[in-house]
N, C-alpha and C positions, 0 to 999 in steps of 0.2 A: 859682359859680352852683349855685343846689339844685339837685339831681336831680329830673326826675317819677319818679312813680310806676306799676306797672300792678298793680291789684288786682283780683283773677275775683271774680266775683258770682254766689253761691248763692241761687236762691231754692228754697226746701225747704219740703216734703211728705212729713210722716208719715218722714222722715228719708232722704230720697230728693232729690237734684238735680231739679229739673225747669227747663225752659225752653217761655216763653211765648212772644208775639207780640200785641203793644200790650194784655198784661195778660190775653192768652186764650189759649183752645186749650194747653194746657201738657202737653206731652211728657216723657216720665220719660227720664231721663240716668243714675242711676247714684246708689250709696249717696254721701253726704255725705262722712262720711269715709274715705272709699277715694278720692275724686276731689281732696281736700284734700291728702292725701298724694301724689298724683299732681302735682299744680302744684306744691307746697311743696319737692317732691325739681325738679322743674323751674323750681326759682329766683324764681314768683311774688314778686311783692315783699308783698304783702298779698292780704289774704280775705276778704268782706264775705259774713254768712249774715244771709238774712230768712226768720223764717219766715212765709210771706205769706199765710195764712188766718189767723194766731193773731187779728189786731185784729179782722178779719170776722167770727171764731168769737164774739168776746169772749173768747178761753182766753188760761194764760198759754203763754210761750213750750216750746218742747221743750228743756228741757234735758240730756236723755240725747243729742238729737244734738249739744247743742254740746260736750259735756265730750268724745263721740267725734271731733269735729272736733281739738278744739283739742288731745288727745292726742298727734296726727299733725304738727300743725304748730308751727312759731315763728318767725315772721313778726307780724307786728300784723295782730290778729283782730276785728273789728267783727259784733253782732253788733244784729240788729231783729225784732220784732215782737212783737206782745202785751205790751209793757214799758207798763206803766202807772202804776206806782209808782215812789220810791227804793227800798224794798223788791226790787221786782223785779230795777231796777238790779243793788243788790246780788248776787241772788244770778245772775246772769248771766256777771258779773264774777266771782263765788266758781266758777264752772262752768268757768272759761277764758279769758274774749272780756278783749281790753284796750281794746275803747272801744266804746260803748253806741253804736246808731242809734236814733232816737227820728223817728217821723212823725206817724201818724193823733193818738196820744193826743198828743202838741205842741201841735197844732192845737187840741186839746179844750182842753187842759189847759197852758197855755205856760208856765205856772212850773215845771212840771218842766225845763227846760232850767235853769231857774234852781238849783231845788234839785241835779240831777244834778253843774251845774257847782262847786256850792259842797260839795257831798261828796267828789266826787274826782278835780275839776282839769276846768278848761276843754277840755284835750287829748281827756278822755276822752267829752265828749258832741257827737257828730256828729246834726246835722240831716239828714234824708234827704228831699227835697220831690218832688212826683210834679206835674210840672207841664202844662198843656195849654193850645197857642195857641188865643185865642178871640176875637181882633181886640181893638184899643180901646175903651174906652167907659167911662162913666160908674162909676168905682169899680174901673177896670180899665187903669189906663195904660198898665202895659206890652205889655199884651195878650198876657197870659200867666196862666191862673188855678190858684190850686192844688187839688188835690184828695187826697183819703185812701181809708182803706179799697183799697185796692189798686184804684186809679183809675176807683173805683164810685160817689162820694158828689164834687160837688162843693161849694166851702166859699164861694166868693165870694170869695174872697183874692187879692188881686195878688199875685204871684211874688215881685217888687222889695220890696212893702211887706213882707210875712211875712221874707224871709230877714235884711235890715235887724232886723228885731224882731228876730229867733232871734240873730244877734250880738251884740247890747243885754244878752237874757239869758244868755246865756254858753254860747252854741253855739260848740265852736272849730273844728268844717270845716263842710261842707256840699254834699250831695250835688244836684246836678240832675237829676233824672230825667225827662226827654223823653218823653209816654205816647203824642207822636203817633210816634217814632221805636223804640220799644221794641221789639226783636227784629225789626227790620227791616230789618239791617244796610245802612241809606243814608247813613250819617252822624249824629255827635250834632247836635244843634238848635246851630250857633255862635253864633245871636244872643240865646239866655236863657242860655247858658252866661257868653259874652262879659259879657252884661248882667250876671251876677249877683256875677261876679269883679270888674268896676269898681265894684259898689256894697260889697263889703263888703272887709276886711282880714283874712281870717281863711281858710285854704284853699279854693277851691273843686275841686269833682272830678265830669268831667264823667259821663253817664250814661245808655244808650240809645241803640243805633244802630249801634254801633261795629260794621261787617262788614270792612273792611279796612284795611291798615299807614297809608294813607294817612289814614283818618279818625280812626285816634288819635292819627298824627301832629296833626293838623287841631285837633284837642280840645286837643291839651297847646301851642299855640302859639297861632293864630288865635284857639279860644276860650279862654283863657288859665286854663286851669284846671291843677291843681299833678299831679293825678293822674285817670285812666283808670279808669271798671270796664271791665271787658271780659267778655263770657261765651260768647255765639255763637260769637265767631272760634275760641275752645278748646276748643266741648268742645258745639256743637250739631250732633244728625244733620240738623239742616237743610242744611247744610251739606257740598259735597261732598268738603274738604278742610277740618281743622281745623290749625291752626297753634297749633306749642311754643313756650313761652314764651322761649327761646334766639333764635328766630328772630325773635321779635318785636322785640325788644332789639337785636337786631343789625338788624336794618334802620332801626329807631327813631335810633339812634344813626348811622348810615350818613346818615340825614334831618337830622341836625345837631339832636335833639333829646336834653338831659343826662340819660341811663339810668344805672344802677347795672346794671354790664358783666354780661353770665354770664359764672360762672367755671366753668372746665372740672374735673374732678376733679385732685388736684394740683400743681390750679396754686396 
């Protein structure tokens, strides 16, 4: 049986951690790569960095915080925002990151999925979708809509039909990002999560919500997705205890869900 996964989720300011709540109010946490180094020595299995005003700015991404990131770590590094070209791809990839997140400009521009995959492997380009329930209707089955621009702009896009497409063009994971569950810690959304793993063959990894063992538990089984971001539980002052990546695993595992163990020094 594969292993899931638990990947922390950066989203980054001016090279700075911050943590939001359904996409507002965002709180400073701490430099990028000093907290990268921090999970990375505590066994994270993976890293995802957005930087989450580049696409709003129109700028391209930061690249001095990703090369400081990815100095500190080696784990598999995902990195998003303001990517608008291969070009950019590139150099994001020349900067450190081993797999590209691609959103707002997707949506614009959906052959970049295509071009990205056909430059350097389906592995490397992850869909990242920001999705929000809006009931059923007409142009809207699942009742689930997507949106961009860091969940400012909606697109009219069904959930279902959009990530469908983005695996057609050669998207090979796909993030679900729940905008009504976003730093909420109530749990991620099971039923777009659930939904979006039966529609496509290609990872899903769930996204938004996650406040406690039990709702990532919840995530990697219920809503059948392969891997976890997790961010609050680690590392938000919201928060009156944050939990190590050690304990996470160990109780995940304890839950009868397949972790990649922590290893003690060692061992």
């Amino acid at each position: 049986m594969l292993t899931k996964r638990l990947i922390a989720c950066f989203d980054v300011v001016n090279g700075r951690v911050t943590k939001a709540q359904q996409f507002q109010d965002n709180i400073d946490v701490a430099p990028a790569a000093d907290l990268a180094q921090r999970l990375y020595e505590d066994q994270i299995d993976e890293i995802v960095f957005y930087d989450i005003t580049a696409s709003a700015e129109k700028r391209k991404i930061d690249l001095e915080t990703v090369r400081a990131v990815a100095h500190h770590v080696f784990v598999p590094f995902t990195v998003g925002g303001g990517i608008r070209t291969l070009d950019d791809m590139y150099e994001v990839l020349k900067a450190g990151a081993e797999k590209i997140s691609i959103d707002s400009m997707a949506v614009r521009d959906p052959d970049l999925i295509r071009q990205g995959a056909e430059a350097f492997g389906r592995q490397c380009v992850v869909l990242s979708t920001q999705v929000k329930h809006q009931g059923v209707r007409p142009g809207l089955p699942s009742g689930y809509e997507v949106f961009i621009d860091g969940a400012r702009l909606a697109t009219g896009l069904d959930a279902l039909d959009w990530v469908r497409r983005a695996e057609d063009l050669g998207a090979g994971e796909i993030v679900v990002n729940s905008i009504d569950r976003d730093g909420t810690a109530t749990g991620y959304d099971l039923d777009i999560t659930r939904a979006v793993a039966d529609a496509v063959n290609v990872p899903v990894i769930a996204s938004g919500g996650a406040g406690t063992i039990d709702h990532i538990a919840d995530g990697l089984t219920a809503g059948g997705a392969q891997a976890a971001i997790i961010s609050s539980i680690l590392y938000s002052p919201r928060f009156a205890r944050n939990l190590g990546v050690r304990e996470l695993k160990d109780a995940l595992l304890d839950r009868g869900v397949p972790m990649r163990p922590y290893v003690a020094d060692g061992a």
